[in-house]
N, C-alpha and C positions, 0 to 999 in steps of 0.2 A: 882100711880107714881106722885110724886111732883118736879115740873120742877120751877127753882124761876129765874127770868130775872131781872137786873138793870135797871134803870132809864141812863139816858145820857146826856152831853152837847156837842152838835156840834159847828164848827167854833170855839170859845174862842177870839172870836174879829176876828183874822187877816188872821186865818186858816181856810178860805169858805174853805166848800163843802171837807174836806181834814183833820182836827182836830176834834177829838171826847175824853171825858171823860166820863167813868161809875160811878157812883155815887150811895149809898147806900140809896135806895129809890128800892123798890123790888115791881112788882108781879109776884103772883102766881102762877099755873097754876096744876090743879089735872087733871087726866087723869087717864079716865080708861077705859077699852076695854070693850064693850056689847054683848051680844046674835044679836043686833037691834036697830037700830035707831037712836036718837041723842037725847041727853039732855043737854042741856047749862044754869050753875046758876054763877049770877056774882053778885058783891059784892062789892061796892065801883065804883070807877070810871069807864063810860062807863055803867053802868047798863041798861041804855035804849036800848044800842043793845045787848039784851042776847036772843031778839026776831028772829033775824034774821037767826040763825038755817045754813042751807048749806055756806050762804053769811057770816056767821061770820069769821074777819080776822083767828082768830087761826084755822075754820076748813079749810078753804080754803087753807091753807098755808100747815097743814096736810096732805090732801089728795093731793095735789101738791107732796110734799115732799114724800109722799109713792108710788106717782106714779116713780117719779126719781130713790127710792130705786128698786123696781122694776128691771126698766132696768138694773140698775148695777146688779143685782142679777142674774138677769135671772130665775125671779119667777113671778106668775100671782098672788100674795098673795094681790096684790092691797090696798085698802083703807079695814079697821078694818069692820065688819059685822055692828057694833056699837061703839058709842061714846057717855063717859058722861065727861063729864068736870064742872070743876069748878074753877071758875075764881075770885080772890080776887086782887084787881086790889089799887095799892096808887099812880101809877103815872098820874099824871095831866094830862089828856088829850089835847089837840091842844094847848099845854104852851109852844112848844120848849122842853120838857124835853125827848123825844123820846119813847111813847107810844106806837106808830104804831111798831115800833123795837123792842121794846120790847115783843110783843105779836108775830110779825114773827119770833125772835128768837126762842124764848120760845116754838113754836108753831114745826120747827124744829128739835131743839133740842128735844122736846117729839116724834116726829115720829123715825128719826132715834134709841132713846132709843125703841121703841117699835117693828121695822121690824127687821126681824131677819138678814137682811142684813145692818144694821145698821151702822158698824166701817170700812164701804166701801165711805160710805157717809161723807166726813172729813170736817176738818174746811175750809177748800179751797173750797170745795164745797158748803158750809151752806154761806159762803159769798158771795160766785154766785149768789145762790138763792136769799140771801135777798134783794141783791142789785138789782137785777130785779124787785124784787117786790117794793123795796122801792123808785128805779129810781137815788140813790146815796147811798156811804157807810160809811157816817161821822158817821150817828150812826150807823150803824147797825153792826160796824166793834168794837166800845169799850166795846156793850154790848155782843157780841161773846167772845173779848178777856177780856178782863177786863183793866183795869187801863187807862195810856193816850196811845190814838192811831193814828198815821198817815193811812191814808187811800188814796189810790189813782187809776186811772184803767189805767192797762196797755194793750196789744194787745191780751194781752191771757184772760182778765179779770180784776175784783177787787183785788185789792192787800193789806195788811196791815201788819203797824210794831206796836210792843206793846212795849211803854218806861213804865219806871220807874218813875212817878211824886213824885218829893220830898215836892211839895205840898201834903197835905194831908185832908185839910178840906176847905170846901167852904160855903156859903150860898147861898142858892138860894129863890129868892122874887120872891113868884107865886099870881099872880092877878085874881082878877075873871074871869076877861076878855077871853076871846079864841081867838084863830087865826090860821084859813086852813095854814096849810104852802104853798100847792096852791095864796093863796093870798098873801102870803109876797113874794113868789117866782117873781109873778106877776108883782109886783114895782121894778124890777131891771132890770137898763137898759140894751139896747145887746151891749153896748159898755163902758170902764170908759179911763178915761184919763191915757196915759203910766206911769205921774208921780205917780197917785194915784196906779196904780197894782205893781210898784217896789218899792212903800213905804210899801204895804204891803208884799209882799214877805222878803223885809228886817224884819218885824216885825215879821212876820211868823217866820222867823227862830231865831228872837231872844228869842221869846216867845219859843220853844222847849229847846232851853239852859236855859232860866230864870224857866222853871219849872224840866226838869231834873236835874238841876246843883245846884239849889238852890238860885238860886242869892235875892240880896234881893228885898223886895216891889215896891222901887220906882224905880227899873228896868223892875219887872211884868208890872208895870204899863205903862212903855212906849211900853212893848212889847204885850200890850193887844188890843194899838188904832189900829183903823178897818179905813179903805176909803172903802172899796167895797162892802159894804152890808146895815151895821146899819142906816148911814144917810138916803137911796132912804129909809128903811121902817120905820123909825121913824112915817110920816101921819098915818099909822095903827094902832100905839101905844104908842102916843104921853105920856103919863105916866111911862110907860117903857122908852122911853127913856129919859125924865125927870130925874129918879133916876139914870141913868148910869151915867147922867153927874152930878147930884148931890154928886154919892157916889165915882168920880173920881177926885171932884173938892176937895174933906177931903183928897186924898193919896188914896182911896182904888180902887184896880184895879176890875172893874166892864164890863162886856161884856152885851149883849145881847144872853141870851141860842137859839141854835138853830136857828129857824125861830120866836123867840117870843112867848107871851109876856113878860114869865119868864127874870127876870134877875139874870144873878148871880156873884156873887161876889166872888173874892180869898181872903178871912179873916176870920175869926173866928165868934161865935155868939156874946162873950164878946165884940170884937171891933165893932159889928155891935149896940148893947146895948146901949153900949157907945157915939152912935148918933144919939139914937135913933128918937130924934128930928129934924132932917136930913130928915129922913125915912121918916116920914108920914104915914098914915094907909092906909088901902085898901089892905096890904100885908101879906100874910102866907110865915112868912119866913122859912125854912126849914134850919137849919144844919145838912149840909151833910158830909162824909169821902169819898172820894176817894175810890171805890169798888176793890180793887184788883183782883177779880176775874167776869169772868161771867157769864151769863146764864149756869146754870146747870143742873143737876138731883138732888133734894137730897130724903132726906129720911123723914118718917113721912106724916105728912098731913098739910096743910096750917092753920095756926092760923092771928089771927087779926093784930097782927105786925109782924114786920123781925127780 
């Protein structure tokens, strides 16, 4: 079974912790049920933990998740006798582009495919989980649903609505650099000024209209500036945010992905091309579409691209 998860951008400037986009940048994830044991072979990003066997995110997330089914089921079928997996991995690791989600999804979404109490386990519950696991559900709620997503927790749990982005392509400038999201989380204070969270709550919502409704660039662009995040972690990635403000000061509306150090941009490649002298090296830039859909099952076996 081949289970394939998107890639993600959290926040979008204005939208902490509450706006997420899935992005077509895919891994993989084969899975297959054993007599015995565990085998873990990974391939691309992340390869150095394909050691770590019981503690690897996807098993741990699995045998979680099949304990869960379990209970709904009211089976002792527990965790598989055996597991091989095979993990082909393109998303960036600690770049903000949502890795860690994408592998809890993925990870998920393969269990429930595989216990036989499976369509007990819905997407209300796979966002429970993730969000537990993950401690927020910016990403883990666009690469569940696909496209743009509001995420929020209410009393009963996580919550999420999935729009229609009339945007459809982006770039995203990924840097060699890393960055825990632990540590970017770190540099934000426990308090910001009333004017700066009602400046951004305005932009919040203006930014949901400027990408659902279409409006044009130089409204993304005002609906993109951030007070409650980017500045306090600019010191961790002082290049990152260099290019945000270089590639805002040409018109184009540029955020910081996520927790960094990914930035990405709402333009196309041609218009990214076209400055390129702007840019500077040190960047893989990625054009991306806008995933409409997300983590799934499909069919076949994992090859080198998406």
């Amino acid at each position: 079974m081949l289970v394939r998860a998107p890639a993600t951008s959290a926040n979008l400037g204005p939208g902490f912790d509450s706006l997420g986009l899935a992005l077509s940048l895919y891994d993989d994830v084969e899975v297959e049920v054993t007599g015995g044991g565990l085998s873990i072979e990974v391939d691309g990003e992340g390869a150095e933990v394909a050691g770590r066997g019981e503690r690897h995110l996807i098993v741990e997330v699995m045998h979680r998740t099949f304990g869960l089914l379990d209970e709904l089921a009211g089976s002792g079928l527990g965790r598989p006798p055996g597991l091989r997996l095979r993990c082909r991995n393109r998303i960036p690791h600690s770049r903000g582009l949502g890795s860690s989600s994408a592998a809890t999804i993925a990870a998920i979404v393969a269990a429930r495919a595989l216990h036989p109490g499976g369509k007990l386990f819905d997407d209300d519950a796979a966002l429970r989980l993730a969000t537990e696991i993950e401690g927020h559900p910016d990403n883990v709620a666009p690469c569940l649903a696909g496209g743009l997503t509001v995420a929020w927790t209410a009393p009963g749990g996580p919550r999420l609505v999935r729009l229609e982005s009339q945007v459809t392509q982006v770039v995203a400038f990924v840097p060699e650099q890393r960055l825990a999201t632990e540590r970017a989380r770190g540099l934000l204070p426990e308090t910001v000024p009333h004017e700066d969270a009602a400046a951004n709550a305005g932009r919040a919502a203006l930014l949901i209209a400027a990408l659902t409704g279409g409006l044009d660039r130089e409204i993304l662009l005002d609906a993109t500036d951030d007070r409650l995040h980017q500045d306090y972690r600019a010191p961790a990635m002082p290049a990152s945010a260099a290019l945000v403000r270089t590639l805002r000061a040409a018109g184009v509306p540029a955020v910081i992905s996520g927790a960094g150090p990914t930035v990405l941009a709402f333009t196309t490649a041609s218009q990214v091309d076209s400055m390129a002298s702007g840019v500077g090296n040190g960047w893989l830039k990625h054009p991306l579409d806008v995933a409409t859909r997300g983590a799934r099952v499909m069919t076949g076996r994992a090859e080198s691209r998406p």
